[in-house]
C-alpha positions in Angstrom: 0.0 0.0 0.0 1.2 3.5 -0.8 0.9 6.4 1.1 1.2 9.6 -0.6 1.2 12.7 1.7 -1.7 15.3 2.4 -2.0 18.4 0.7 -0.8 21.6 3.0 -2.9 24.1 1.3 -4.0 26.0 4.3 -8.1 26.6 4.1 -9.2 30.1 4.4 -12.8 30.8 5.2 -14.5 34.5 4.9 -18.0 34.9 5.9 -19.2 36.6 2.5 -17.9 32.6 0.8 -19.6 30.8 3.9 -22.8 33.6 3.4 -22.7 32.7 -0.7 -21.8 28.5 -0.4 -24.6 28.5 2.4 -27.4 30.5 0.5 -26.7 28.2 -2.8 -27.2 24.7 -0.7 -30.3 26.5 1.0 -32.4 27.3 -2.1 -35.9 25.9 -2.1 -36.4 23.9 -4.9 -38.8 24.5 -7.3 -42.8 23.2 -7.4 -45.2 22.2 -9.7 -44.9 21.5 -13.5 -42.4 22.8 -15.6 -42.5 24.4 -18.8 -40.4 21.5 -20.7 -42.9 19.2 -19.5 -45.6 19.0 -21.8 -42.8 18.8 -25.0 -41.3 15.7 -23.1 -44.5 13.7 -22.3 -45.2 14.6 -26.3 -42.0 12.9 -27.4 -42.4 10.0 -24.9 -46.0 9.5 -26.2 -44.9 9.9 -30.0 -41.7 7.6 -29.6 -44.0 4.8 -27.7 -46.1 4.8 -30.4 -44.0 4.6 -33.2 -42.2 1.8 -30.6 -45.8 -0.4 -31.0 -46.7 0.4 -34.1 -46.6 -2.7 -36.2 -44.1 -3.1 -38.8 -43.9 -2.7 -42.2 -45.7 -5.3 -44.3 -42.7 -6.8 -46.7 -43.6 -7.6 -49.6 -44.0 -11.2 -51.1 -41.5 -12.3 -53.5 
């Protein structure tokens, strides 16, 4: 096993970083639909059905 020393970078905290890092983890996330949502469940519901559509008769030779 190799052990490979710690990095001695010394950590400096201000409060304005601690203010900013702490107001980005404390967002509230957003509710209710979004605006993509009705172009996804489109695709989803166009792709499924050309996913059970039946194939394409071949034809007899």
């Amino acid at each position: 096993m190799v052990v490979t020393e710690m990095s001695t970078r010394s950590v400096t905290e201000t409060p304005e970083l601690t203010a900013d890092v702490e107001a980005l983890f404390d967002r509230p996330e957003a509710d209710g639909v979004y605006r993509e949502s009705e172009k996804c469940l489109g695709l989803l519901l166009l792709a499924g059905a050309a996913l059970l559509s039946p194939p394409t008769p071949r034809r007899k030779g």
